[in-house]
C-alpha positions as CSV (number, residue, x, y, z in Angstrom):
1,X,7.7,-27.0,-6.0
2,X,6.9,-23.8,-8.0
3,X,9.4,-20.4,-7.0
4,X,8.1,-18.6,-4.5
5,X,6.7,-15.5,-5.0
6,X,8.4,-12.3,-3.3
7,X,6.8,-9.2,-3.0
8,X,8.7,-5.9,-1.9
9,X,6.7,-3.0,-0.5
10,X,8.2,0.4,-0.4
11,X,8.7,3.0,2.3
12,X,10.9,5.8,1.6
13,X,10.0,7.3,4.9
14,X,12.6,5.0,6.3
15,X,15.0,6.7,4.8
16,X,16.5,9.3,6.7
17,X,17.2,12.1,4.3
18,X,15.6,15.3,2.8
19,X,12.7,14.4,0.5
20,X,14.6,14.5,-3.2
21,X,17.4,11.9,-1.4
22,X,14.6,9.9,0.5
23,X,13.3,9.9,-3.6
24,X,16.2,8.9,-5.1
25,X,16.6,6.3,-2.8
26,X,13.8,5.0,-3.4
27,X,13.6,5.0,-7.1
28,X,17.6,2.8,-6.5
29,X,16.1,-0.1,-4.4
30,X,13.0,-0.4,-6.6
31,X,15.7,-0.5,-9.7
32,X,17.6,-3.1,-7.3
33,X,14.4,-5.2,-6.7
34,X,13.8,-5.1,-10.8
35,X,16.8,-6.4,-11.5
36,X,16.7,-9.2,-8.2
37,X,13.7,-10.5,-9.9
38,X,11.5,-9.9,-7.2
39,X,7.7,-10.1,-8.5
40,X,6.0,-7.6,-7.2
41,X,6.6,-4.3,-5.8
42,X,4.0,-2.2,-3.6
43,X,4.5,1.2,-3.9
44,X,3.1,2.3,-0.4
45,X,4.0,5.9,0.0
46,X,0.8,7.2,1.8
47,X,1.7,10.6,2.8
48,X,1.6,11.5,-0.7
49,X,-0.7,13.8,-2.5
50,X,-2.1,12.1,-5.6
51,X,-0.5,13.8,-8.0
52,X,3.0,13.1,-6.3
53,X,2.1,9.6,-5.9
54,X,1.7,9.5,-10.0
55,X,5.0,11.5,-10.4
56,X,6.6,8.9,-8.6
57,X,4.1,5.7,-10.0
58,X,5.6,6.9,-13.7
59,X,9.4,7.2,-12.4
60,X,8.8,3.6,-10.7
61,X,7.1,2.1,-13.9
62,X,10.2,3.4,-16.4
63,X,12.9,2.1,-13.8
64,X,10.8,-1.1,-13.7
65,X,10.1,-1.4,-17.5
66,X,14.4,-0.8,-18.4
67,X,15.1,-3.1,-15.5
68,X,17.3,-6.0,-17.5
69,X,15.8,-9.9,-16.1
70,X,18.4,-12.3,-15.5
71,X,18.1,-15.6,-16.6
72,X,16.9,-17.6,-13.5
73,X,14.4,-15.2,-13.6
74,X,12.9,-14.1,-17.3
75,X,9.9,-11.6,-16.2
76,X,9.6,-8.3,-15.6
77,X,8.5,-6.9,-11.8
78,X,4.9,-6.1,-11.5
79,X,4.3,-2.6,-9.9
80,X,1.0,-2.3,-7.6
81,X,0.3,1.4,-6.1
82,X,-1.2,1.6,-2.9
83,X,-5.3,1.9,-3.0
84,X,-4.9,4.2,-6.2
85,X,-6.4,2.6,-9.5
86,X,-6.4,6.0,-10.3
87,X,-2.9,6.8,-10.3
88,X,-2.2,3.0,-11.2
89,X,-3.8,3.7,-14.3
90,X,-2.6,6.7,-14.9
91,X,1.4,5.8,-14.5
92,X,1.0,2.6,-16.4
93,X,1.5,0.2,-13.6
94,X,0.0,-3.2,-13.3
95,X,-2.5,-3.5,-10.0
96,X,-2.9,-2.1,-7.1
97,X,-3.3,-3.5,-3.8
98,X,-6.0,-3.1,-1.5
99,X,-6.1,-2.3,2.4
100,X,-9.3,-3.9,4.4
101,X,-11.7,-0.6,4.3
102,X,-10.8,-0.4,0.5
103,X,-13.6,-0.8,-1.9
104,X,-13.5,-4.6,-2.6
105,X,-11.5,-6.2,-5.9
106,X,-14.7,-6.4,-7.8
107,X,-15.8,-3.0,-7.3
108,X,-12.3,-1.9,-7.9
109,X,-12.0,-3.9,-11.3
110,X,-15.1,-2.3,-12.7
111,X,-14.0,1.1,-11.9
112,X,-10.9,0.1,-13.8
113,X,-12.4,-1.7,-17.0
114,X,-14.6,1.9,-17.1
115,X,-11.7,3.8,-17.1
116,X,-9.1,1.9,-19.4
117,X,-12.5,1.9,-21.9
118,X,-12.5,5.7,-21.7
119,X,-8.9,6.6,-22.0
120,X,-9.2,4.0,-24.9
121,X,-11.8,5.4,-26.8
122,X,-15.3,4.2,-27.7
123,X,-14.0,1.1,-29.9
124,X,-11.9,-0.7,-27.7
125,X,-12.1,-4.2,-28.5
126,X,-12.6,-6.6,-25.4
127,X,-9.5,-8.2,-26.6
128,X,-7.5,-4.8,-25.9
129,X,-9.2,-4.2,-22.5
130,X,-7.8,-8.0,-21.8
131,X,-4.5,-6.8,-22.0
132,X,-5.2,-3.9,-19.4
133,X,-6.3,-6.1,-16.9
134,X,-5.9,-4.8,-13.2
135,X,-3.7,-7.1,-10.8
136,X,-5.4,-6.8,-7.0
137,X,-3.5,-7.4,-3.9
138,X,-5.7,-7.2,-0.9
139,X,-4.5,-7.0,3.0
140,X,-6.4,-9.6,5.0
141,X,-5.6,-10.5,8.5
142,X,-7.8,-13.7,9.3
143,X,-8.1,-16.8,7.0
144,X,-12.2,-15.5,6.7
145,X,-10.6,-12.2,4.8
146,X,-8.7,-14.2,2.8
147,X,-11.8,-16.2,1.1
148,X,-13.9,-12.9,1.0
149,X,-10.6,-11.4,-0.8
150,X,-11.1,-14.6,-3.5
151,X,-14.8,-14.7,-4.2
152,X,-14.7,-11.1,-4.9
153,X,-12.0,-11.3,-7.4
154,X,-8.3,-10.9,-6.0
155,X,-5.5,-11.9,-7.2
156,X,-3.3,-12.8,-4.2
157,X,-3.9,-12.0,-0.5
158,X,-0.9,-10.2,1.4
159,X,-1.5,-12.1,4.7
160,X,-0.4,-10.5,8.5
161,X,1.2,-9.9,10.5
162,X,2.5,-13.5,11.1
163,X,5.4,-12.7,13.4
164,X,5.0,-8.9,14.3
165,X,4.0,-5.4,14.0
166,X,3.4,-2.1,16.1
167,X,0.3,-2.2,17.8
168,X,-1.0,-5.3,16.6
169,X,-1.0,-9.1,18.1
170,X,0.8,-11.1,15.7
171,X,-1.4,-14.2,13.8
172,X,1.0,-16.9,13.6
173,X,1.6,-20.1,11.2
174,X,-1.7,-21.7,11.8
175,X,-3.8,-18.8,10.4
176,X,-1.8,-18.8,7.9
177,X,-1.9,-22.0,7.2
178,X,-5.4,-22.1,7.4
179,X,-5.7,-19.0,4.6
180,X,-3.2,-21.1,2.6
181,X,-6.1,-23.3,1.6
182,X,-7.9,-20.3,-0.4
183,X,-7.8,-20.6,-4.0
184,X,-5.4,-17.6,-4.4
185,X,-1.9,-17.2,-3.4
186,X,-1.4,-16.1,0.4
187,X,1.8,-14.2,0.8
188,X,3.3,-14.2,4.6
189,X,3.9,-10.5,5.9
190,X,5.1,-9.5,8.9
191,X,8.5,-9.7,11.2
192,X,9.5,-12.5,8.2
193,X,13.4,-12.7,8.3
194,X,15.7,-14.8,6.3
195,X,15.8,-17.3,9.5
196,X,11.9,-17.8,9.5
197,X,10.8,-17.3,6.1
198,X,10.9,-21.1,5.5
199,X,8.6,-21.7,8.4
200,X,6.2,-19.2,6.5
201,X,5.9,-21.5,3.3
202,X,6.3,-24.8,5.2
203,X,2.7,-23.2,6.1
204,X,1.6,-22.8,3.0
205,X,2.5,-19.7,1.9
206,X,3.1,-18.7,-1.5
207,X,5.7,-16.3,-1.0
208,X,6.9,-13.6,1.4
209,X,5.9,-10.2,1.8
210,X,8.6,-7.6,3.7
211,X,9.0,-3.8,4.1
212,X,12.7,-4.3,5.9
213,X,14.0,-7.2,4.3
214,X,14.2,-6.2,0.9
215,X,14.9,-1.8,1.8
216,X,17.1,-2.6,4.4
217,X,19.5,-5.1,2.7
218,X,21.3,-6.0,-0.7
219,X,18.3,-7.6,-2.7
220,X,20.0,-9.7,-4.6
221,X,21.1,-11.6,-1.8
222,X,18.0,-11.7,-0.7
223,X,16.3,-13.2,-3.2
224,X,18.8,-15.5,-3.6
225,X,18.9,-16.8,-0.2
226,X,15.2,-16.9,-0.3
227,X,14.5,-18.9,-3.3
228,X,17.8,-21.5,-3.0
229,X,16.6,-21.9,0.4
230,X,12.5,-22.8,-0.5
């Protein structure tokens, strides 16, 4: 069975501090989740103007770029802002990931192959574009989203919520394990604790996506647990 995949989006709004601390805190568990090994961290701070968003992206991107792998787990974590190729770009990070009423992967890549080709210069090999290549999460929420999410290009589909979230009925394992038969990755999101996370890739899933159980606990141990337990 391949590892699982864990994915760690950010909210430094849970943090209850002044702004710099709520920052700094921040910028620690996303050096903790480099170092865990976790593959892929979301950096979902929406209340941010852009240009904060890319002072933060570039921070991020260093921590995540000095991060030291361990052994179990050679690569480096991939940082994905939040909607913003823009600012992706910009800061040097690796994707984004997409919310439902986002402009949809393909649109998204062009926009990005336009870009990289300009800040590049006019004779940019296709070879060096290659290696800019934008990776695209995209929210879905029904197993239908999750197919649109492929044929237009995605890399992976953040799937929820499967056990909870405000305001919203929660999906469940069989729509999950129904957009577990897509030809892209399905990550579970959603209410997924240690005690249920299994249950989520018994289903099919890839991997887990969490706000709370990666901010709110030593990641480490988390990933640990996780991955010995898959």
């Amino acid at each position: 069975m391949p590892e699982i995949l864990l994915y760690y989006i950010t909210d430094r709004t849970a943090f209850a501090a002044d702004e710099p601390t709520r920052r700094l805190r921040l910028l620690e568990k996303i050096s903790e989740a480099a170092r865990a090994g976790v593959d892929y961290i979301q950096l979902r701070e929406k209340d941010l103007s852009a240009s904060d968003l890319e002072s933060l992206a570039r921070e991020a991107a260093s921590i995540i770029h000095e991060a030291v792998p361990t052994a179990h787990h050679p690569l480096s974590s991939a940082l994905l802002i939040n909607s913003r190729s823009d600012v992706a770009l910009a800061a040097g990070a690796q994707g984004v990931h997409l919310r439902s009423d986002d402009p949809s992967p393909r649109e998204v890549n062009a926009i990005w192959q336009e870009s990289a080709a300009a800040r590049c210069g006019a004779g940019t090999s296709a070879r060096q574009l290659s290696r800019q290549a934008l990776l695209i999460a995209v929210s879905c929420h029904s197993p239908a989203e999750v197919n649109e999410a492929a044929a237009n290009g995605a890399d992976l589909a953040v799937f929820a919520p499967i056990f909870e979230k405000k305001d919203r009925v929660p999906v469940g394992l069989l729509p999950l394990t129904q957009a577990c038969q897509s030809k892209i990755p399905v990550l579970a999101l959603g209410g997924v604790t240690l005690a249920n996370a299994r249950s989520c890739l018994e289903a099919g899933a890839a991997g887990i996506a969490a706000i709370r159980l990666f901010q709110e606990n030593d990641i480490m141990a988390v990933v640990n647990r996780l991955r010995s337990n898959a």
